[in-house]
Structures are given as C-alpha cells and as structure tokens.
Gaussian input, Z-matrix of N, CA and C with variables (Angstrom, degrees):
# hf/3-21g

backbone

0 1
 N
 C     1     B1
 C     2     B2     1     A1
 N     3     B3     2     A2     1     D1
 C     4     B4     3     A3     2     D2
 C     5     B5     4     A4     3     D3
 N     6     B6     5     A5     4     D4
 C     7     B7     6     A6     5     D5
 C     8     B8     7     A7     6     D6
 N     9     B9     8     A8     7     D7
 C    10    B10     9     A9     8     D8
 C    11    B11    10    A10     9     D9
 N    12    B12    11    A11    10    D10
 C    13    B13    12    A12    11    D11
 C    14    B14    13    A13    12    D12
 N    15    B15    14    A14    13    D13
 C    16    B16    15    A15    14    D14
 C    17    B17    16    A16    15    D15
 N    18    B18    17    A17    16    D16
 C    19    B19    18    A18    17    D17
 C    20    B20    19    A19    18    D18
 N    21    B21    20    A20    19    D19
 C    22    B22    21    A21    20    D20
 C    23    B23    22    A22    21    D21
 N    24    B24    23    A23    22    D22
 C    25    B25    24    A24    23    D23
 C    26    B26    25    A25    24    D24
 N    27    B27    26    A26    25    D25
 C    28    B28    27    A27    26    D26
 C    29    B29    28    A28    27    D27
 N    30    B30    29    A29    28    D28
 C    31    B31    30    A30    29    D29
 C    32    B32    31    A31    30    D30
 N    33    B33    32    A32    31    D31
 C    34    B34    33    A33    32    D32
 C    35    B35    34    A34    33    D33
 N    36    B36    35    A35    34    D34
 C    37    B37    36    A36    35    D35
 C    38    B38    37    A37    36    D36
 N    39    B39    38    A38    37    D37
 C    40    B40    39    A39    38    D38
 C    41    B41    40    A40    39    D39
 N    42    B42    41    A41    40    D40
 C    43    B43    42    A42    41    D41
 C    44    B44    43    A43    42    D42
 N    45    B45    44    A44    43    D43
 C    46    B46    45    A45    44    D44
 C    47    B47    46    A46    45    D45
 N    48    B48    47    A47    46    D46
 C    49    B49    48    A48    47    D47
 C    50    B50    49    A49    48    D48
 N    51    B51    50    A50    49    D49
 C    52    B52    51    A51    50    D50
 C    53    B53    52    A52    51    D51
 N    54    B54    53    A53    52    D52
 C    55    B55    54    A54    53    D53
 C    56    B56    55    A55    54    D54
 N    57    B57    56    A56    55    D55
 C    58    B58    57    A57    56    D56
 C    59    B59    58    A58    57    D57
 N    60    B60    59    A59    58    D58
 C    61    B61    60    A60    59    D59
 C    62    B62    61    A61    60    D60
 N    63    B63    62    A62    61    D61
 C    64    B64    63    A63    62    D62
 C    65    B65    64    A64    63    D63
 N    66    B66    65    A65    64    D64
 C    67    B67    66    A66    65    D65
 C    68    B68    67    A67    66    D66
 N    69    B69    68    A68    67    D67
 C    70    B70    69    A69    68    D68
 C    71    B71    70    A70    69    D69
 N    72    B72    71    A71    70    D70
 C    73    B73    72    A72    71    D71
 C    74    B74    73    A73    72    D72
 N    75    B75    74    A74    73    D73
 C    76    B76    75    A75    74    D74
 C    77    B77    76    A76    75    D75
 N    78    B78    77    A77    76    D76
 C    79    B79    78    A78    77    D77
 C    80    B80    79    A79    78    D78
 N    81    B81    80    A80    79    D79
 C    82    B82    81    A81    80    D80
 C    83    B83    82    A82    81    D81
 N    84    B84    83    A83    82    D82
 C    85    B85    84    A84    83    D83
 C    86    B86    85    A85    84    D84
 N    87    B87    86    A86    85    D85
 C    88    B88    87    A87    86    D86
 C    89    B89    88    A88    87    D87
 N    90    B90    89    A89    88    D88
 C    91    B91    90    A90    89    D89
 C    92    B92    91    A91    90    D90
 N    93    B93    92    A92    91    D91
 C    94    B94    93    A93    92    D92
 C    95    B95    94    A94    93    D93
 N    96    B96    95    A95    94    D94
 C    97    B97    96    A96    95    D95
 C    98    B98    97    A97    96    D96
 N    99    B99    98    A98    97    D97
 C   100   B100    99    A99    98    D98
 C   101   B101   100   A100    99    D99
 N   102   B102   101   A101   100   D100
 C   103   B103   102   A102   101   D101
 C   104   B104   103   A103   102   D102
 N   105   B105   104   A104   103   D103
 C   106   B106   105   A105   104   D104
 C   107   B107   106   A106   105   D105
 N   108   B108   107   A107   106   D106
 C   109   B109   108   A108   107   D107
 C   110   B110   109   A109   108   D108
 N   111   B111   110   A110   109   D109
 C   112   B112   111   A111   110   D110
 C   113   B113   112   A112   111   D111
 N   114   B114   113   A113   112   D112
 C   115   B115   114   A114   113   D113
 C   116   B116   115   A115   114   D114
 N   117   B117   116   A116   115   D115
 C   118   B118   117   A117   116   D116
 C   119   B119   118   A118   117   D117
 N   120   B120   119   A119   118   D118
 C   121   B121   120   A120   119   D119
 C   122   B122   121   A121   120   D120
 N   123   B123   122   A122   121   D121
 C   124   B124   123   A123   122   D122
 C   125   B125   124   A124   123   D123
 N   126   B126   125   A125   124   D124
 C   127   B127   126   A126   125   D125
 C   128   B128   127   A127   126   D126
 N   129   B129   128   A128   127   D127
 C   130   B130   129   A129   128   D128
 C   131   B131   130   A130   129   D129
 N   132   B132   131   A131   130   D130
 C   133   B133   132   A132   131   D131
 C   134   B134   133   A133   132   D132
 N   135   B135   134   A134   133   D133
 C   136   B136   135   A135   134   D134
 C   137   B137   136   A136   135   D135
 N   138   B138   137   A137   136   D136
 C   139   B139   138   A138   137   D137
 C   140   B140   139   A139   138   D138
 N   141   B141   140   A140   139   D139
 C   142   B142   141   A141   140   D140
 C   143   B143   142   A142   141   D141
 N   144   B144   143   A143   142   D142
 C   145   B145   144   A144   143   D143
 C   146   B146   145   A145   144   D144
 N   147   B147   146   A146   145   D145
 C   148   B148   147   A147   146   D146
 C   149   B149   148   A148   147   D147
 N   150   B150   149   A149   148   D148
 C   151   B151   150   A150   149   D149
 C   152   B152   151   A151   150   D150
 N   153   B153   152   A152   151   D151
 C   154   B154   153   A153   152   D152
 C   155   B155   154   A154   153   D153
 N   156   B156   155   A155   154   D154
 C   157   B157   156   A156   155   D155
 C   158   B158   157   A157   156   D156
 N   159   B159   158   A158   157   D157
 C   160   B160   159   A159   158   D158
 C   161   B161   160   A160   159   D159
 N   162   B162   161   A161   160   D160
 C   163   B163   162   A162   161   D161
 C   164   B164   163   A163   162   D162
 N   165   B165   164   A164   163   D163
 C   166   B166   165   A165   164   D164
 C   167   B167   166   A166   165   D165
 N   168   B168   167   A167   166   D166
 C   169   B169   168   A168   167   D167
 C   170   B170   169   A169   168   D168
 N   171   B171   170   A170   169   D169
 C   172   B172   171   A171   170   D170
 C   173   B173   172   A172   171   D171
 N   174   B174   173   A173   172   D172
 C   175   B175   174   A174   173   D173
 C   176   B176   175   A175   174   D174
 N   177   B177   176   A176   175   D175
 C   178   B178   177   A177   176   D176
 C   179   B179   178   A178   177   D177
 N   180   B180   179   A179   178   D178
 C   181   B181   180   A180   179   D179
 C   182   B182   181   A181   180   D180
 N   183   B183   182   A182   181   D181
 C   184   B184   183   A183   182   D182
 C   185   B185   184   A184   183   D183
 N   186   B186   185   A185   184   D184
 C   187   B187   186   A186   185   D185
 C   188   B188   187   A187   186   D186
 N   189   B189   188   A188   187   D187
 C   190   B190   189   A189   188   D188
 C   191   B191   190   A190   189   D189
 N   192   B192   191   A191   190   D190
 C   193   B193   192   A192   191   D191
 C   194   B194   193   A193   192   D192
 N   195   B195   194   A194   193   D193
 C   196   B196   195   A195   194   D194
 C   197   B197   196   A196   195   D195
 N   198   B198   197   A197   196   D196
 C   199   B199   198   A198   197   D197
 C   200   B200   199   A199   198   D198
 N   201   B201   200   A200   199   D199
 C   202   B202   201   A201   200   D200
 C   203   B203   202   A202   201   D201
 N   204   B204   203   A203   202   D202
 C   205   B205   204   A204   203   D203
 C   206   B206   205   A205   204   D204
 N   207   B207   206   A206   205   D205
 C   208   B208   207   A207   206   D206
 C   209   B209   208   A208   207   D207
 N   210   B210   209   A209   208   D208
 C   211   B211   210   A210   209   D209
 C   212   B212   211   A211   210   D210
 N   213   B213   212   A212   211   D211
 C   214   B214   213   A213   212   D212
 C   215   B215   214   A214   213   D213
 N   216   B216   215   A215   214   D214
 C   217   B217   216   A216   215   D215
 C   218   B218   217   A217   216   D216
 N   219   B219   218   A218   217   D217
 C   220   B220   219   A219   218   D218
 C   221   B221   220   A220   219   D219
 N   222   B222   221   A221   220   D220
 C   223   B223   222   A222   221   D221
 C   224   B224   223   A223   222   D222
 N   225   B225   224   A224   223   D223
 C   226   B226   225   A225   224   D224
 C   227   B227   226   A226   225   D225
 N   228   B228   227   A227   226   D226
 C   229   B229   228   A228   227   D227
 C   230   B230   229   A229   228   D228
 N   231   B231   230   A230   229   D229
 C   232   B232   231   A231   230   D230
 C   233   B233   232   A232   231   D231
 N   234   B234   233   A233   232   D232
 C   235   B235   234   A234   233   D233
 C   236   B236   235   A235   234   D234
 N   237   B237   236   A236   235   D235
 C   238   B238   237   A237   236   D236
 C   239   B239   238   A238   237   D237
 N   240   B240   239   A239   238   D238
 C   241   B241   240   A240   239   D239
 C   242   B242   241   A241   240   D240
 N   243   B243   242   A242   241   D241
 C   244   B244   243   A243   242   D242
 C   245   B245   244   A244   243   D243
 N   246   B246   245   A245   244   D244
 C   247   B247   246   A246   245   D245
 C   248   B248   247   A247   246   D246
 N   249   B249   248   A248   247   D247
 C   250   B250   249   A249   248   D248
 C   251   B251   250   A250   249   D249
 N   252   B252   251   A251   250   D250
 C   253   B253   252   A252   251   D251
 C   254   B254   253   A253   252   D252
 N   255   B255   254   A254   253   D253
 C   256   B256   255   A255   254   D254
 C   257   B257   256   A256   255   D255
 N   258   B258   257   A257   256   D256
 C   259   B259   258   A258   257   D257
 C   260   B260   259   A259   258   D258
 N   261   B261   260   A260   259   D259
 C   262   B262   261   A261   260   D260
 C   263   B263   262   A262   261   D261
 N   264   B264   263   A263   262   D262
 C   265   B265   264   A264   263   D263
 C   266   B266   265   A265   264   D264
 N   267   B267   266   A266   265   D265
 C   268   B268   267   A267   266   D266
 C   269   B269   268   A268   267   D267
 N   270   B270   269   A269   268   D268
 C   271   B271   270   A270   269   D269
 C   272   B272   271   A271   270   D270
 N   273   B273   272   A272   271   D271
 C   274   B274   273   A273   272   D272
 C   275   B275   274   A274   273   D273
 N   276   B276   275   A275   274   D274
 C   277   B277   276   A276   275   D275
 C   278   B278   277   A277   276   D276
 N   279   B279   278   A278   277   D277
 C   280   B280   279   A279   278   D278
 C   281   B281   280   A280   279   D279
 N   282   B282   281   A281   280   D280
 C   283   B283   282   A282   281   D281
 C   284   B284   283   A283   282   D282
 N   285   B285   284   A284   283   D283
 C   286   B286   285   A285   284   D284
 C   287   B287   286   A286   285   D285
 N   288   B288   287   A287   286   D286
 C   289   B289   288   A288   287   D287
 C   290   B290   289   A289   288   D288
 N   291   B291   290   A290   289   D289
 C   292   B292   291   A291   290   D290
 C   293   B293   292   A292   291   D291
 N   294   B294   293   A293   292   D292
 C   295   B295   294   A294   293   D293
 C   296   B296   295   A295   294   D294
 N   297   B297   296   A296   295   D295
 C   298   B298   297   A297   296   D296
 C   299   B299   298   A298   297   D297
 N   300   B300   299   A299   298   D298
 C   301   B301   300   A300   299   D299
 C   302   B302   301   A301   300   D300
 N   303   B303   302   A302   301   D301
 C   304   B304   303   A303   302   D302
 C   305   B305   304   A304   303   D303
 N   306   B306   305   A305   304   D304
 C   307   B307   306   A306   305   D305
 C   308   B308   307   A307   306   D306
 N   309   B309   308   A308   307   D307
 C   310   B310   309   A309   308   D308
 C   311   B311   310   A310   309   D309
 N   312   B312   311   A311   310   D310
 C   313   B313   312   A312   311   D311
 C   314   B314   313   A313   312   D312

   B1=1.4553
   B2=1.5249
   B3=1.0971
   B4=1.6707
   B5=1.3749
   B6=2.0546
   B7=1.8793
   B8=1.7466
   B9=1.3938
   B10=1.5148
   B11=1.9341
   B12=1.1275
   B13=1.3915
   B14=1.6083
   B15=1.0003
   B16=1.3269
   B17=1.4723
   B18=1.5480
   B19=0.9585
   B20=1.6738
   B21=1.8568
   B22=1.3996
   B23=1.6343
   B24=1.3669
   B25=1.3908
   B26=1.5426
   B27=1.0852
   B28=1.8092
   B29=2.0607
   B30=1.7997
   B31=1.6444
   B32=1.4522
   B33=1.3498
   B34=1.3673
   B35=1.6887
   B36=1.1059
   B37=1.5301
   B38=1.7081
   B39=1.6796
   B40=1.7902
   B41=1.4725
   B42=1.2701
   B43=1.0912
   B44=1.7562
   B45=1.2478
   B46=1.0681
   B47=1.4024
   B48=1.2187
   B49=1.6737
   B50=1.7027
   B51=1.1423
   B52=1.7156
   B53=0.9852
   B54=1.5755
   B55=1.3836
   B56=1.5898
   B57=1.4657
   B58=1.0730
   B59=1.5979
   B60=1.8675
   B61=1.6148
   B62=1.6188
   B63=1.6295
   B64=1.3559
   B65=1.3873
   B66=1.5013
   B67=1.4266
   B68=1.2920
   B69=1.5921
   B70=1.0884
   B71=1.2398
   B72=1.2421
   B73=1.5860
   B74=1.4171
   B75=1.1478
   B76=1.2799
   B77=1.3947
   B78=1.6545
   B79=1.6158
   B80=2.1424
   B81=1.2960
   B82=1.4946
   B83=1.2838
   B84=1.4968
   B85=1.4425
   B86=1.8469
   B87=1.6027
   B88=1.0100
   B89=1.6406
   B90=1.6100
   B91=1.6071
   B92=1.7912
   B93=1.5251
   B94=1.2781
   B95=2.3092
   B96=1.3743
   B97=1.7425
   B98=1.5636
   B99=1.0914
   B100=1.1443
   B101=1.4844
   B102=1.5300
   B103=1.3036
   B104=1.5687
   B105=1.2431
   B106=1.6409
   B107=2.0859
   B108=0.9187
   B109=2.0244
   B110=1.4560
   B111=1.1238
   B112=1.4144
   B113=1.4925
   B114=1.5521
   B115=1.6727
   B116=1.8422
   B117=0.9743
   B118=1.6423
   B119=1.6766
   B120=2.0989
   B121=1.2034
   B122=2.1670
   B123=1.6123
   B124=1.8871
   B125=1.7025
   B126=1.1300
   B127=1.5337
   B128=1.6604
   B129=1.9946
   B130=1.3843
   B131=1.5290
   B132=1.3043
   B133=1.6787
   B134=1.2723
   B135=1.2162
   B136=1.3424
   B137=2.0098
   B138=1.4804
   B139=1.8737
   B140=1.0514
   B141=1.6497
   B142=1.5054
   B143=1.6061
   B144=1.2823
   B145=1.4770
   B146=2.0723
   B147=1.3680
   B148=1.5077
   B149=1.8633
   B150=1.0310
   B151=1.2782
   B152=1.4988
   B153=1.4134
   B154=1.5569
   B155=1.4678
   B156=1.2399
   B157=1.2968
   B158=1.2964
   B159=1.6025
   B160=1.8402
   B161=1.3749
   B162=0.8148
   B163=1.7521
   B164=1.4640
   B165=1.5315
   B166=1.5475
   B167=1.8874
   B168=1.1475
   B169=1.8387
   B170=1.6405
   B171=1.4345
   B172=1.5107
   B173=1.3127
   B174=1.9014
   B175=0.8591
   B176=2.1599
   B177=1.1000
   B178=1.1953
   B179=1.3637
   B180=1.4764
   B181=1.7993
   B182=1.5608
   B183=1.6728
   B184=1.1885
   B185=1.7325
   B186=1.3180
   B187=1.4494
   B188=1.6193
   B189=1.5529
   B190=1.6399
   B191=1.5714
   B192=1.1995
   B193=1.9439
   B194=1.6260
   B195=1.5882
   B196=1.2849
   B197=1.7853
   B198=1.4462
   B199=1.8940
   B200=1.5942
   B201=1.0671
   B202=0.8931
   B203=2.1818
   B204=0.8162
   B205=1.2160
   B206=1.3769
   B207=1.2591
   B208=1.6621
   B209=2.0384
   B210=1.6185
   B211=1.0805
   B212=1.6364
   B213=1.7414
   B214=1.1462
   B215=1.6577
   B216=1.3177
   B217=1.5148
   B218=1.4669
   B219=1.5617
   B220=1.1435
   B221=1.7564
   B222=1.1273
   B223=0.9863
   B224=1.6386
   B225=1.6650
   B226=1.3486
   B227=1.6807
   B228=1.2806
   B229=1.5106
   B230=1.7109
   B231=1.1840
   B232=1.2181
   B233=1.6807
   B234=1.7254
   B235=1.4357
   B236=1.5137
   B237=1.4986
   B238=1.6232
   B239=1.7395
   B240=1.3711
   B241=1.5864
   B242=1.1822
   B243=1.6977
   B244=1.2732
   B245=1.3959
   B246=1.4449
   B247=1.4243
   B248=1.5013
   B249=1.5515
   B250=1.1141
   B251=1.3975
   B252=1.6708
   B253=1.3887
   B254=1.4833
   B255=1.7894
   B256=1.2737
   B257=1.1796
   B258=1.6519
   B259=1.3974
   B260=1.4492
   B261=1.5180
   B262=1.4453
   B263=1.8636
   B264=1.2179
   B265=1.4039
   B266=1.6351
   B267=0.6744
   B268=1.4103
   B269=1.9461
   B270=1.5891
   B271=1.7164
   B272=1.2795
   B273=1.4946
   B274=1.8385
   B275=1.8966
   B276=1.3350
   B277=1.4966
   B278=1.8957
   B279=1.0198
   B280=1.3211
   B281=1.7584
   B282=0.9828
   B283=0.8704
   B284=2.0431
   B285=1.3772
   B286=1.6717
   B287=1.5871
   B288=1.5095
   B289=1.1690
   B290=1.3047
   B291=1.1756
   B292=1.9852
   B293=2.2796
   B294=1.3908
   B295=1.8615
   B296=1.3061
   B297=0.9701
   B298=1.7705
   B299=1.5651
   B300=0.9358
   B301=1.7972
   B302=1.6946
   B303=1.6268
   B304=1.5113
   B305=1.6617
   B306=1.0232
   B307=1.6146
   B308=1.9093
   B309=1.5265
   B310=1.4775
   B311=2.0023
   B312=1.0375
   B313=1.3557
   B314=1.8694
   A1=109.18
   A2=115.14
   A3=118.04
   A4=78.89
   A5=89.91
   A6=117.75
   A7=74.86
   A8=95.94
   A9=111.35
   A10=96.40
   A11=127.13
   A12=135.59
   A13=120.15
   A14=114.44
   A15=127.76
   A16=102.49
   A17=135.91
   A18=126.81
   A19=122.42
   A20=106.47
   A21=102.34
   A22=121.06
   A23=140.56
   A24=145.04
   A25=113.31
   A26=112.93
   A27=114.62
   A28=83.02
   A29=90.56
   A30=100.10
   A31=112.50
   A32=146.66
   A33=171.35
   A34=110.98
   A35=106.77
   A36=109.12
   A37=103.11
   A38=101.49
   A39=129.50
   A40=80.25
   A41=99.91
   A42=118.46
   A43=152.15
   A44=120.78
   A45=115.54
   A46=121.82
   A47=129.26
   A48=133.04
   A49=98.91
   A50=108.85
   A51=122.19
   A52=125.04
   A53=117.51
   A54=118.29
   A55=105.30
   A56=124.36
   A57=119.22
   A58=82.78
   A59=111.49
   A60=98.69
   A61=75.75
   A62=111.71
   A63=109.13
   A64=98.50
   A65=115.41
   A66=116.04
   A67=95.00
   A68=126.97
   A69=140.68
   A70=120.97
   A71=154.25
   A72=115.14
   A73=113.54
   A74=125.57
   A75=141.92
   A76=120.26
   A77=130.01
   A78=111.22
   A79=84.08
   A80=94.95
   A81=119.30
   A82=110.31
   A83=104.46
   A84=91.32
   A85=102.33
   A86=117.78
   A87=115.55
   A88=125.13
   A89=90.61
   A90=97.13
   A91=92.01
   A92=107.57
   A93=96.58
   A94=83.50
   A95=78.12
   A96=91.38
   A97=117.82
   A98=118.90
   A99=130.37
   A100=122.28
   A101=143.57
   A102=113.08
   A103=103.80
   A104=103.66
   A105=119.89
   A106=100.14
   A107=81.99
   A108=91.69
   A109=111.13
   A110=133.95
   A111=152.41
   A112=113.39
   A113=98.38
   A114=130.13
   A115=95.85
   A116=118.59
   A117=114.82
   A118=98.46
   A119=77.76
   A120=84.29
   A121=92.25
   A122=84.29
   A123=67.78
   A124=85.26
   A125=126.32
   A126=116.69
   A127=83.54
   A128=120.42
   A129=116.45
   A130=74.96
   A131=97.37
   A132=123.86
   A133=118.74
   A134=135.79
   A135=123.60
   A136=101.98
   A137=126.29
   A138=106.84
   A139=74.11
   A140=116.56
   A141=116.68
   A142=89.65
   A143=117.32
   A144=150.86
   A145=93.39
   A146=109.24
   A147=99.41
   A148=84.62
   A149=161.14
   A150=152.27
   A151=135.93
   A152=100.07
   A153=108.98
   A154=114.10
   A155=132.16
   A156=128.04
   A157=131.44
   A158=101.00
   A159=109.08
   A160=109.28
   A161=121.89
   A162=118.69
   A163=107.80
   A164=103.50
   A165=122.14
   A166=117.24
   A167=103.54
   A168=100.12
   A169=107.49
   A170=104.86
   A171=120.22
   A172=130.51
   A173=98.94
   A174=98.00
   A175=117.36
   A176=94.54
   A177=127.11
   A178=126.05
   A179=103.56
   A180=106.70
   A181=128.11
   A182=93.29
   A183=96.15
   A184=137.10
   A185=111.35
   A186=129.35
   A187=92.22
   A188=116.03
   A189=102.97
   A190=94.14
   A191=114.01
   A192=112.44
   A193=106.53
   A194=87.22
   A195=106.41
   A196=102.56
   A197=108.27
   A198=120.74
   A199=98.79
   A200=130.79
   A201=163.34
   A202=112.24
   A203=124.62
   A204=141.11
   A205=98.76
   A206=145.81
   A207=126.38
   A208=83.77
   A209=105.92
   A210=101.32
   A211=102.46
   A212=113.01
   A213=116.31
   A214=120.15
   A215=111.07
   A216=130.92
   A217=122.41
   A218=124.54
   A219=124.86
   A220=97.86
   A221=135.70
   A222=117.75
   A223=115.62
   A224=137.78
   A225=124.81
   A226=95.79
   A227=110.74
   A228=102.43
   A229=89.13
   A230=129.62
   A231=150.93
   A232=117.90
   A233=94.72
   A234=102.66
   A235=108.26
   A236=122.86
   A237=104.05
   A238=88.08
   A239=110.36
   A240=118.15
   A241=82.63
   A242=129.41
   A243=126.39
   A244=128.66
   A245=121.22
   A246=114.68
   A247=104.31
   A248=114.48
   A249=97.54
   A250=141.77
   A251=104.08
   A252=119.06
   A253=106.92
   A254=122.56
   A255=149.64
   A256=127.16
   A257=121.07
   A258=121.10
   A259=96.53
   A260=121.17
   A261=131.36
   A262=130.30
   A263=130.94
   A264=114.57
   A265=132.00
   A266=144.32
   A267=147.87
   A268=101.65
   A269=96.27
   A270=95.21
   A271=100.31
   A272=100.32
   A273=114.37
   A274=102.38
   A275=99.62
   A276=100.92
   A277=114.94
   A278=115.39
   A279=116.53
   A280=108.69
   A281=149.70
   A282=142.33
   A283=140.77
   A284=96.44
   A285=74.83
   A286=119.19
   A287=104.84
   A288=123.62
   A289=120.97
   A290=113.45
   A291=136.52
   A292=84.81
   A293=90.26
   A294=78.97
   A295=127.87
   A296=152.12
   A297=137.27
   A298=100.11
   A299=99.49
   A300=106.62
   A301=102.41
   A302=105.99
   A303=95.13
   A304=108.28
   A305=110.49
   A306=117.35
   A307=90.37
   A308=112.46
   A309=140.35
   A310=96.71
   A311=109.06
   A312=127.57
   A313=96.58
   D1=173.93
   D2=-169.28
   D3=-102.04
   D4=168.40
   D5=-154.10
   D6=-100.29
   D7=147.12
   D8=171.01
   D9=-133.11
   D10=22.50
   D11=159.88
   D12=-28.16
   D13=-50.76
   D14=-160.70
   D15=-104.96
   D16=-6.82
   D17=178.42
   D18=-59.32
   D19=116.29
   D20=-171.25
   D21=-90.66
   D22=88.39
   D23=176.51
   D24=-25.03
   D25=148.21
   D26=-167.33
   D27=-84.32
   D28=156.81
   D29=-174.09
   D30=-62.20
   D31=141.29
   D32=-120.05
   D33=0.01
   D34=47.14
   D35=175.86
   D36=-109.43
   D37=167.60
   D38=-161.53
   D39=-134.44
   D40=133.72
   D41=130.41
   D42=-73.23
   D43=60.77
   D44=-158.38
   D45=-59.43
   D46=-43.19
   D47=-171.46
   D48=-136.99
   D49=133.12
   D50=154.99
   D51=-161.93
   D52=163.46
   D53=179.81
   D54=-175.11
   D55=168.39
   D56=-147.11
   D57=-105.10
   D58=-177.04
   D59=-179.41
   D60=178.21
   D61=172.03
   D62=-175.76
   D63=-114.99
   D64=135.08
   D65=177.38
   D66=-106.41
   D67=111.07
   D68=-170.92
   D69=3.15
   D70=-105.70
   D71=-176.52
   D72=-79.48
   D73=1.43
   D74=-163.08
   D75=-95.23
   D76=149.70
   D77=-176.12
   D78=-108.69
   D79=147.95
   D80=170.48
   D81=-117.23
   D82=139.77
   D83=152.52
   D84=-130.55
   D85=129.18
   D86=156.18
   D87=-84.56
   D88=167.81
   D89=-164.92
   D90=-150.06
   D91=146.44
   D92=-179.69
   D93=-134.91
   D94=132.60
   D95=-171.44
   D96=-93.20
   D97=-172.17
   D98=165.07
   D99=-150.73
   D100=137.23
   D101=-174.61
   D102=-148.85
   D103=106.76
   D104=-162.40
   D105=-48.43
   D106=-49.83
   D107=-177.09
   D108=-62.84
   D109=-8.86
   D110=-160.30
   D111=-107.62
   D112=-57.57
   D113=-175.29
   D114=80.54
   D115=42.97
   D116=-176.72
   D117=-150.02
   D118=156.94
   D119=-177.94
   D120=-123.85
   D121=164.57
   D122=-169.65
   D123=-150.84
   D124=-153.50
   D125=-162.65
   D126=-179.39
   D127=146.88
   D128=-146.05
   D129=-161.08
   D130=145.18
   D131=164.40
   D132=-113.38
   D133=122.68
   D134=-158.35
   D135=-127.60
   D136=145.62
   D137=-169.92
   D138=-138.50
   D139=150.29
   D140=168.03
   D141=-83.58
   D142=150.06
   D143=-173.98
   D144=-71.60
   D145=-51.59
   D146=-166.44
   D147=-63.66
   D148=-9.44
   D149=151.14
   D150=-66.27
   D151=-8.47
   D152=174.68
   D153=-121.56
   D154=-12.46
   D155=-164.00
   D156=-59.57
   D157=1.60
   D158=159.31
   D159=-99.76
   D160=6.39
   D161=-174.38
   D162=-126.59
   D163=145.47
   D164=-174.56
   D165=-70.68
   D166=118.35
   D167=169.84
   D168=-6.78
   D169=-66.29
   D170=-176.74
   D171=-38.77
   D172=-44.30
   D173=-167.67
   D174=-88.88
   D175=-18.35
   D176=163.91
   D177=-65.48
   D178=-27.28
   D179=160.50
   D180=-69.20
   D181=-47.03
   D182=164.48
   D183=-93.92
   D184=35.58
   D185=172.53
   D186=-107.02
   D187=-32.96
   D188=-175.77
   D189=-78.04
   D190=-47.99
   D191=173.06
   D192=-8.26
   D193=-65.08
   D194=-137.46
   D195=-78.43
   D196=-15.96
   D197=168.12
   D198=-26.77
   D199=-68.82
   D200=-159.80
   D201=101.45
   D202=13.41
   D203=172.31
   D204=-60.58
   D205=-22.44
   D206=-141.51
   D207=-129.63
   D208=134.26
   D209=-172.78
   D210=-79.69
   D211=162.11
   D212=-172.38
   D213=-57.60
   D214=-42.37
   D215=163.33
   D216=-49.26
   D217=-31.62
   D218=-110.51
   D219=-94.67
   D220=147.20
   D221=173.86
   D222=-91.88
   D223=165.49
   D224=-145.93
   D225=-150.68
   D226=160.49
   D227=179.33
   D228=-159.79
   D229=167.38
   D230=178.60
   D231=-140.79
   D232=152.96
   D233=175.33
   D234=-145.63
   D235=139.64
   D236=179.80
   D237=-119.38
   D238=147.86
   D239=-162.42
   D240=-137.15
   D241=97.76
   D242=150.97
   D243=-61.63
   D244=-16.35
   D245=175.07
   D246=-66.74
   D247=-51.44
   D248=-174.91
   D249=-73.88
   D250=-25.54
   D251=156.76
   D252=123.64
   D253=20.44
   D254=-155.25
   D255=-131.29
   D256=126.30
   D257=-177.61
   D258=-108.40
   D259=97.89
   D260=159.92
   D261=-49.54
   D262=101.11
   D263=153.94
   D264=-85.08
   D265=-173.12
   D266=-160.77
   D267=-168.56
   D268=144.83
   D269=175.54
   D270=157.80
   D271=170.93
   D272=174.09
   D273=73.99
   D274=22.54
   D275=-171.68
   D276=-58.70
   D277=123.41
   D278=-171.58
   D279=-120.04
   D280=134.99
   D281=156.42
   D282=-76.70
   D283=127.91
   D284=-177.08
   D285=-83.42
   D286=130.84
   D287=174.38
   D288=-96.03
   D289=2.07
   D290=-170.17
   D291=-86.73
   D292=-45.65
   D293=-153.27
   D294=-80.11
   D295=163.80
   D296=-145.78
   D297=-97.44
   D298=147.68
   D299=-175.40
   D300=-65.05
   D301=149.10
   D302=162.33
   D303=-103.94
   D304=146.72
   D305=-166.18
   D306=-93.38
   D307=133.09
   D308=-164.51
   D309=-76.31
   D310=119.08
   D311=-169.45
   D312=-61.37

C-alpha cells in the first residue's frame, strides 16, 4: 500500500477511525475526524499525489464520489499539499449538537 507518513491533520482535529482501502486503481486512505474548535465531525479521503499525477482534480473527485464513502447530500471541499505529497478531500460534515455552546466574547 502507499506511505501515508507525512499525512498533515487540519489544526485541533482526532482522528477517530481509519484505514487504508483501494480507490480503484488508486490507494486511499480514509479518515473520519473530529474537531473540538469546530464542534464537528467530518470524514477525509486522502491519495498520495505521486499516484495521481496523470489525472485531473475532477476527475479524481469523482472516483472519491464514486468510493461510496461520501454522503449523497454531502457537501465536499479539497486541498492539494505539495509539501506533503497529498491530495486532501473533506465531507460528510456533521455538526456536534451533543457539545455546549461557547458564548461570543
């Protein structure tokens, strides 16, 4: 499977569940997050970049679509991080409604 070593997590996020899986010719690794500063929880597809570099953003969005990982509704966002060597998705964003509001300074 491809090295996901260097993969960098967005600032105050958990990782709660991951694991690697093959996104059709491609290696994925999903991750489903948590992010205390946020109050949400959201779930991320991550491709190492030396694995995509013939194929279009586009076309690559919709191969993660198509994982079936990404809810039908869901709204989606992307990031490509050449330092690290990673084409990031983002999605399934849910919000927590469990955690106590912070009251606006």
């Amino acid at each position: 499977m491809a090295d996901f070593s260097k993969v960098q997590l967005l600032s105050d996020t958990v990782v709660i569940e991951q694991h690697e899986f093959p996104l059709f010719e491609y290696t994925g690794l999903y991750q489903k997050c948590y992010s205390a500063a946020q109050r949400l929880t959201f779930s991320s597809i991550i491709v190492p970049l030396s694995e995509t570099r013939e194929i279009s953003d586009e076309k690559l969005l919709n191969l993660i679509v198509a994982s079936g990982y990404v809810d039908e509704d869901s709204d989606m966002t992307f990031r490509i991080n050449e330092a690290s060597g990673y084409f990031y998705t983002y999605f399934n964003f849910q919000p927590d409604t469990d955690a106590p509001s912070v009251a606006a300074e």
